[in-house]
N, C-alpha and C positions, 0 to 999 in steps of 0.2 A: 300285234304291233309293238305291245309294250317290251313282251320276252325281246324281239327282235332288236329294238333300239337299246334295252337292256344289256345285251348280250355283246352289241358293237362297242359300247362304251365301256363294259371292262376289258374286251379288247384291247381298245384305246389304250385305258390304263394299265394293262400287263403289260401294251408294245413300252409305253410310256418309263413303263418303272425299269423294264428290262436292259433300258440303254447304259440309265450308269452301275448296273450292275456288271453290263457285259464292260466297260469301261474300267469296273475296280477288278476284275478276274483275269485282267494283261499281266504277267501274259501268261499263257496257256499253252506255250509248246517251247520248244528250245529257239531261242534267237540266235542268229549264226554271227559269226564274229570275226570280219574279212579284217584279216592283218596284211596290209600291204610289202611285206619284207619274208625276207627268205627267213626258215625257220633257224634258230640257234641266235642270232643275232640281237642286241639288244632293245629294239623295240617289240621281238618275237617272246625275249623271254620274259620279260615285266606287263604285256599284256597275257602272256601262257598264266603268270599270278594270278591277275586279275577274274581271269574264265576257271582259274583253279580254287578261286574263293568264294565266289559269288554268291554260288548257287544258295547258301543260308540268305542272304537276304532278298534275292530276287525272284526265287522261288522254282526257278530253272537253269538248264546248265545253259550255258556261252560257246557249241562246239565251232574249235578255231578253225578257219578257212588260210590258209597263205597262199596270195596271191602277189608273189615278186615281180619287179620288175621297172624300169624307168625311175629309179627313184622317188618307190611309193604311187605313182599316179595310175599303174595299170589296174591296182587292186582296188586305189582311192574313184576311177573310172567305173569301172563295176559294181562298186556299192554306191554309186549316185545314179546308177540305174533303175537300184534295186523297189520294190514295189515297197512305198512310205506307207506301210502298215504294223512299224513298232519291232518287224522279227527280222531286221538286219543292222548289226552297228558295224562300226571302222574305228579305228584308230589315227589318226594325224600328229603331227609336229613342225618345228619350225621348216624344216625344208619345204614344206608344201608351199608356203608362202613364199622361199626363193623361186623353187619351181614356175610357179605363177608369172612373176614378176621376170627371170629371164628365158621365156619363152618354152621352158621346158613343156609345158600342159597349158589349156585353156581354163581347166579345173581353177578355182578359186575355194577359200577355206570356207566363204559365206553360201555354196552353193550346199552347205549341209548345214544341219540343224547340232550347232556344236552344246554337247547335253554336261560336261564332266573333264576338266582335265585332271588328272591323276596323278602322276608323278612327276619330278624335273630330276634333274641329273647340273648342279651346279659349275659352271664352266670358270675357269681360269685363266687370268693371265699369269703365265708363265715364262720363269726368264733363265737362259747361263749365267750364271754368277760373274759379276763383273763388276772392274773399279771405277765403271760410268754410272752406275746409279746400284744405290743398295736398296731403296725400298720407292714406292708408286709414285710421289710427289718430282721424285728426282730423275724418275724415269720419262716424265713425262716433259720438264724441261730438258734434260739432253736432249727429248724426239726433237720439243722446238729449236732448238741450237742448232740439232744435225737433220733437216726435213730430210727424209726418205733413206735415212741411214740403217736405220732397225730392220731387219730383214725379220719379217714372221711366217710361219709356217701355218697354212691353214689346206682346208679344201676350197679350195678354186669353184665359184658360181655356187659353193655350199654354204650350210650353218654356219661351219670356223670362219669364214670369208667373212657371213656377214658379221658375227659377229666380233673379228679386230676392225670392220668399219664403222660401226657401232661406236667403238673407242675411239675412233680417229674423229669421230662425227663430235663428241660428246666434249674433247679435249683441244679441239683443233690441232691434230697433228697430222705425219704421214709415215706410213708404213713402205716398205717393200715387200710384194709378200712374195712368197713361195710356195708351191701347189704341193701337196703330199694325199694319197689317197684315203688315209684312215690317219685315225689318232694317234695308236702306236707308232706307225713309221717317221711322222713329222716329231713325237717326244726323243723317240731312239738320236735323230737327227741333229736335235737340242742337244739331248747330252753330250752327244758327239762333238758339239761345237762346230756345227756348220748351219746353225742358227743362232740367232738373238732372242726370240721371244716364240711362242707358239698359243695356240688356245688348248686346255687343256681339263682334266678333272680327275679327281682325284685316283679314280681307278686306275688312269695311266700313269701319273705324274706321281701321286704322294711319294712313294718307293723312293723315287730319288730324290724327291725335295727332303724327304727323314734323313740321308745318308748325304746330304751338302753339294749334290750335283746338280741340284737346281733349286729354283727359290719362286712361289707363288709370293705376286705381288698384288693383286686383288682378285676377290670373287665375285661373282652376278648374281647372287640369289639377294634378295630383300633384306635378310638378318647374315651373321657371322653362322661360319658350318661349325658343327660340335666339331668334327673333327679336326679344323682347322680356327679353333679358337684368336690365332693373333693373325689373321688376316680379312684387313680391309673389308668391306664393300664397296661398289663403284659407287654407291647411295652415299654412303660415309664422306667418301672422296670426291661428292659435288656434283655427282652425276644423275640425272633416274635413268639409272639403266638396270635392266633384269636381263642377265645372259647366263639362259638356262637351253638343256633341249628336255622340253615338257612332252608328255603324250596324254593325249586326252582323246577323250570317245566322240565321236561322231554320228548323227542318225542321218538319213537321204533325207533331203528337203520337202519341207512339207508333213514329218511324222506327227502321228496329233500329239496335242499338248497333254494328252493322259499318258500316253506311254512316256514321252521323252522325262513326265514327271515323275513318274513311277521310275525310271532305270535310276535317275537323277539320283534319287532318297537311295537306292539300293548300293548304288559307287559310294555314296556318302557313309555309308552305315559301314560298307568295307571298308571305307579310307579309316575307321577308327578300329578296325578290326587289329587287335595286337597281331596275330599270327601272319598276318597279311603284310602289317607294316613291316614287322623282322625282315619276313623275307624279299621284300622291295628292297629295305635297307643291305639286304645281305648281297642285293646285287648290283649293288653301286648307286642306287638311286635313293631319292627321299619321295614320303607321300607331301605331296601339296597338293589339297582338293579345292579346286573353287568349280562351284555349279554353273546353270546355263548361263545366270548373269555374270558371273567376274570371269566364266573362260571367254565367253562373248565378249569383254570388255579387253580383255588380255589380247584376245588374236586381231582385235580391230585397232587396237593400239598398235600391236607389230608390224598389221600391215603396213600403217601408215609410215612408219621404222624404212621397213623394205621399202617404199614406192619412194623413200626419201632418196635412200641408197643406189638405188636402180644402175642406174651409169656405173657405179664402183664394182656392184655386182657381175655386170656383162663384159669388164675387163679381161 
């Protein structure tokens, strides 16, 4: 009797001890890594970084999955499928939250377990050089002078959209906008002189803001860009606005709180990683890392941004 009841109770204690051991050895095989965008593109090629660094600090590779299509939500639908056992991430950004909001997907950003956001890409306002305002204070009294005169170039029901409403919201002014399908073709447009103002970043626009055929008149990131040293923040200039397109990690709702902590530490440890940074930096982007709390904090503040917006959005 005694061997017996002896014998249960180490039991006990082996299943006992076993659990957080099985808990610190996550993870144990490759986690697959569904990118919702077609490959080559730039949320394809700064998370391709990401699953091409990792592996020193999370102890496994990241093989990429692309799964394109509807603007991110066919891939983002499939990993909210996926079984919340730690071996499937995604990647998001601001679109999901327009998506959401004008009827694109039922998907919401809170139906995952947001673990990492990683990098932002700092967005611009960008203008044709003109003798109605030379720099942000003066652009923004002509908007009040002339309402609805500023013709801006964004994507329609997208990021650019919302974010020149963003600025209209922030400043009380009014835009016209104009729909263009990418960044290059609405900057091209600009310089052309068959716009006023567009949203922009650096990888499109610097080139000709150096050579005097356009002129950035504020940035959305938190601090001033190295690279653009004498230009504003909307923070600077009265605003709290952050208009960035950020990409940050994603787990299916419900992954336990060992894994999401373990990837957490592992994005973090890369985000400091030099070789890693270069080459984010090399591809137009910066690292900005905030973990589960401040991307949690970030996307529920935007929502709230977008569900303001909504009406402007669905124009």
């Amino acid at each position: 009797m005694f061997f017996r009841t002896g014998f249960a109770a180490l039991c006990a204690a082996a299943t006992l001890s076993a659990a957080p051991l099985a808990a610190q050895g996550y993870p144990e095989r490759p986690v697959e890594f569904i990118v919702p965008w077609s490959p080559g593109g730039g949320s394809d090629t700064l998370m391709r970084l990401v699953a091409g660094n990792i592996e020193p600090h999370l102890g496994v590779e990241l093989p990429i999955i692309n799964m394109p299509g509807v603007g991110g939500t066919v891939g983002l639908r499939e990993a909210s499928r996926r079984k919340a056992d730690g071996y499937t991430i995604s990647q998001v950004h601001e679109g999901l939250l327009v998506a959401t909001e004008t009827g694109i997907t039922d998907l919401a950003w809170d139906d995952f377990e947001p673990i990492a956001l990683m990098t932002a890409s700092p967005q611009y306002l960008v203008v044709h050089p003109t003798d109605d305002y030379g720099n942000f204070e003066e652009f923004v009294s002509y908007a009040k002078e002339n309402p609805g005169e500023i013709t801006i170039g964004v994507t329609l029901g997208g990021v650019p959209h919302l974010h020149a409403a963003m600025i209209e919201q922030a400043f009380d002014i009014q835009f016209s906008y104009v729909g263009y399908e990418g960044t290059g073709e609405r900057v091209r447009a600009l310089v052309g002189g068959n716009l006023d103002a567009a949203i922009g970043d650096i990888s499109s626009s610097l080139q000709f803001v150096e050579s005097g055929d356009l002129a950035f008149l504020a940035v959305g990131s938190p601090e001033r860009v190295e690279e653009t040293p004498d230009v504003p923040t909307f923070m600077e200039l009265g605003a709290d606005l952050e208009l960035n397109v950020t990409r940050g990690i994603v787990m299916p709702k419900g992954t336990p709180q060992e894994a999401r902590d373990k990837m957490e530490a592992a994005l973090q440890a890369l985000s400091q990683d030099e070789t890693y940074v270069e080459q984010t930096n090399n591809a137009g982007a910066s690292v900005m890392f905030r973990g589960q709390d401040g991307y949690h904090a970030y996307l529920e503040k935007l929502d709230a941004t977008v569900k303001s917006l909504s009406q402007v959005l669905a124009q």
